[in-house]
N, C-alpha and C positions, 0 to 999 in steps of 0.2 A: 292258425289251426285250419285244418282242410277240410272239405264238404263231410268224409265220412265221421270223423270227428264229431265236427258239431253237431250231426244227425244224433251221432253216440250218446251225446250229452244231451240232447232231445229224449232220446230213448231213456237211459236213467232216468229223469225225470219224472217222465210219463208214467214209468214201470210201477213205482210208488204214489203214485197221487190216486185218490180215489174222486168217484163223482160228488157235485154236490147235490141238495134237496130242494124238494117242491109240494104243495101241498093236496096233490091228487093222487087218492089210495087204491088200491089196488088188493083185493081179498079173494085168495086163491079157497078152493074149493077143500077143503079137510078132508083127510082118506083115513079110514080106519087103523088106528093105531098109534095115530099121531097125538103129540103135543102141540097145542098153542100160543106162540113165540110173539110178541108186538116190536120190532126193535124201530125205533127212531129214525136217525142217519143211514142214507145209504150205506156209510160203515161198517154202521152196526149188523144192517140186513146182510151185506158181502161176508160179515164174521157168523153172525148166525146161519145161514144156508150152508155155510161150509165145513162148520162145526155140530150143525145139528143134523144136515140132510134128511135122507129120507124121513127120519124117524121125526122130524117137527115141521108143522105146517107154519112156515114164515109170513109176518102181516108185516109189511114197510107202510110206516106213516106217511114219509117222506119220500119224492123222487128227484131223478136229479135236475140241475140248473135252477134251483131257485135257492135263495140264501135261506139256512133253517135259522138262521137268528131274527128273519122279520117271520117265522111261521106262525099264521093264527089258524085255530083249529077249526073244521068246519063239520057238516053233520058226517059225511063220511069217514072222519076219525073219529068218533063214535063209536060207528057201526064197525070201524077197523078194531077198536080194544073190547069190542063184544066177546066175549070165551077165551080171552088171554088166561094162560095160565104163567106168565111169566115174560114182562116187559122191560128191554133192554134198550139202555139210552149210554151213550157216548159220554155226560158228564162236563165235569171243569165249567159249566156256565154254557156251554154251545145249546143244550135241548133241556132248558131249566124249568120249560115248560112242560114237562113231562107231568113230575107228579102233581100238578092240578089236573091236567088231560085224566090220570089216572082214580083219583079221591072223586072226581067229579064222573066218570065213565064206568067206572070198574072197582069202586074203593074198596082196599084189602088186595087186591093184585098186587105180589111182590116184584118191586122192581129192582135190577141187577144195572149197577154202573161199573160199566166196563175200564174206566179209567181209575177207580178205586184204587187205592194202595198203589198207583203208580209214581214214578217222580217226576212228578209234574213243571212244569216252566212257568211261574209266577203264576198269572192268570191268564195265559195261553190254553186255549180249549183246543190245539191242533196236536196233540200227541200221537194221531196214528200217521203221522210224518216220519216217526223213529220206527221203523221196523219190529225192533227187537220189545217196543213198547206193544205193537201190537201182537206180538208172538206172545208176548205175557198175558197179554187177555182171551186170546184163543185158547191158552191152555186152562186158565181161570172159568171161560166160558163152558168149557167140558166139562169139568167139575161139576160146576152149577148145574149145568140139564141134566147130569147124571144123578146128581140129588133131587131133581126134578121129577125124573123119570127113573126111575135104579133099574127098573127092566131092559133098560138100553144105553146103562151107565159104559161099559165097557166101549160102545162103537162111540158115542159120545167121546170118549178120551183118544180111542184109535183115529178119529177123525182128526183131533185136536194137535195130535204128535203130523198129521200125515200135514196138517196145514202146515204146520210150522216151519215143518222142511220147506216144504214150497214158498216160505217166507223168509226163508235165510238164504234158497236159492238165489229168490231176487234182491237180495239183499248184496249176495258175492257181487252176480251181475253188476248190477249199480255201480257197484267200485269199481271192477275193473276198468267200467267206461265211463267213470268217472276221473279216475287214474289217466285218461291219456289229455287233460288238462292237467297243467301246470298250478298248486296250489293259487298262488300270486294271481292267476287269471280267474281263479272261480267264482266269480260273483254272479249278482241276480238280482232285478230290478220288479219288483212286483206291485201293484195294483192292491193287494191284501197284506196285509201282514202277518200271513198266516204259515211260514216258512221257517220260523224260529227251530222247531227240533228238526229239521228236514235239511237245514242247514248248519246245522251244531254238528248234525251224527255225520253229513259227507263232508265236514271242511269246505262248504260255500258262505263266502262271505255275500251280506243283504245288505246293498249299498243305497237302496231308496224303496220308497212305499210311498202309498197315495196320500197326500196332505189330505188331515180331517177321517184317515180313516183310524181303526186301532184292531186288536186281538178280536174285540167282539162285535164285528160288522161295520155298521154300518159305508159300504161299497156304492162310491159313485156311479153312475150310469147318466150323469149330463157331459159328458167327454173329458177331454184329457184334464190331468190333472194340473196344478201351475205347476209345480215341478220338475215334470215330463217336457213341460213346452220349453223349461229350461233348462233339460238335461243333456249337458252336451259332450256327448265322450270321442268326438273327434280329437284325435293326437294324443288319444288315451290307449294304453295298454292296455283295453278292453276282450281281448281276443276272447275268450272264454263268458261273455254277458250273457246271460238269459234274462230277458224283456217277459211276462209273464201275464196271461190276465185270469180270472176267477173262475167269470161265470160264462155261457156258452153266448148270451145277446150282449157281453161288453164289447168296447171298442178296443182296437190294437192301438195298445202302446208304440210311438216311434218317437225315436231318440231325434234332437232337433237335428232339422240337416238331413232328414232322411236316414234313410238306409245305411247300415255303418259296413264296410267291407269285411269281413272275419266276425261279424256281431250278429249269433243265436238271436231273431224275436221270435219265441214259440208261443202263441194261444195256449197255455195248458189249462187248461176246464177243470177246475180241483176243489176241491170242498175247501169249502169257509171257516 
């Protein structure tokens, strides 16, 4: 495969992966007119802002680079679900600490899972890897605020249709430049195993994951893994590998033997 290639295959990747979280809040100033929204996961915040915009003032719990599976709440998410009128958490086990956050902060604040009624992957909490998974909750999500707010149900929806385009946009993209790999070479080596519907929906095969980790976190950060030390895809038909890591302070993965000739290792920073 050739330099622009593998950038290609970089680029898909990237296009779809979102950041992950960290537990310092951030509480924007409320402007007349507005609703306010608490959502969890940078995810969730990326779906609400773009589905609620003007009309709802956004509180993210969570920012990114830190895993939301070890988050413990401190007094500033508190003060972040003070005047929620409607808390949005990602679901499947990822932010399960929501409704104590909430019974204990705000009890009676209705919260909305965005994963609900989806077809979910066993107990993989990573569904907004499928695209088309989270087009279904951006449209769901407009719903909801427009039962929220009915004064502003319509832009609510027109937001939600206009996201979605822009999510089946990058959704084409992806493929095409996913397409100039060769099925047979599409594999990917990650650090998390957080890849499952990201790899089902483009036909990449997950040929390794960090020993000791699983779906619901827990991510090494004392170096490589045994694995990795003994992953050796010299003389392998690798052309197409993506090497992968999580969070923004992990270590890079390298395949034993160094640096492989035609072998993608991308850092890609991606929610947990």
């Amino acid at each position: 495969m050739g330099v622009v290639n593998r950038r290609s295959l970089a680029a898909a990747a990237l296009l779809v992966l979102a950041a992950a979280a960290c537990t310092q809040t951030r509480i924007p100033h409320p402007k007349a007119g507005q609703v306010t929204v608490v959502a969890t996961t940078t995810q969730m915040q990326d779906l609400v802002r773009n589905v609620g915009g003007r009309d709802v003032r956004m509180v993210g719990i969570l920012e990114p680079n830190v895993d939301p599976h070890d988050f413990e709440p401190t007094p500033s998410t508190a003060i972040a679900l003070s005047g929620a009128q409607l808390v949005v958490e990602s679901g499947a086990g990822l932010d399960r600490w929501t409704a104590g956050l909430v019974s204990n902060s705000v009890p009676g604040t209705p919260i909305w899972v965005a994963s609900a009624g989806l077809p979910l992957r066993g107990d993989d909490p990573h569904w907004w890897f499928d695209p088309t998974l989270f087009e279904r909750a951006a449209t769901d999500l407009g719903d909801r605020l427009g039962r929220l707010d009915p004064a502003h149900a319509s832009a609510y929806r027109a937001r939600a249709q206009a996201y979605a385009l822009r999510i089946r946009a990058m959704d084409a993209a992806n493929r095409r430049l996913i397409a100039t790999v060769p099925p047979a070479k599409r594999l990917l080596v990650t650090n998390h195993d957080a890849f499952g519907y990201f790899a089902a929906y483009y036909g990449i095969r997950v040929v390794g994951f960090s020993a000791g980790n699983s779906l619901n976190g827990n991510v090494s950060r004392n170096g490589p893994h045994p694995e990795y030390k003994g992953l050796d895809i010299r003389g392998t038909d690798a052309t197409g590998l993506i090497i992968t890591n999580c969070v923004s302070d992990s270590y890079y993965v390298e395949p034993t033997g160094g640096p492989t000739p035609g072998v993608l290792t991308n850092a890609a920073y991606t929610a947990l």
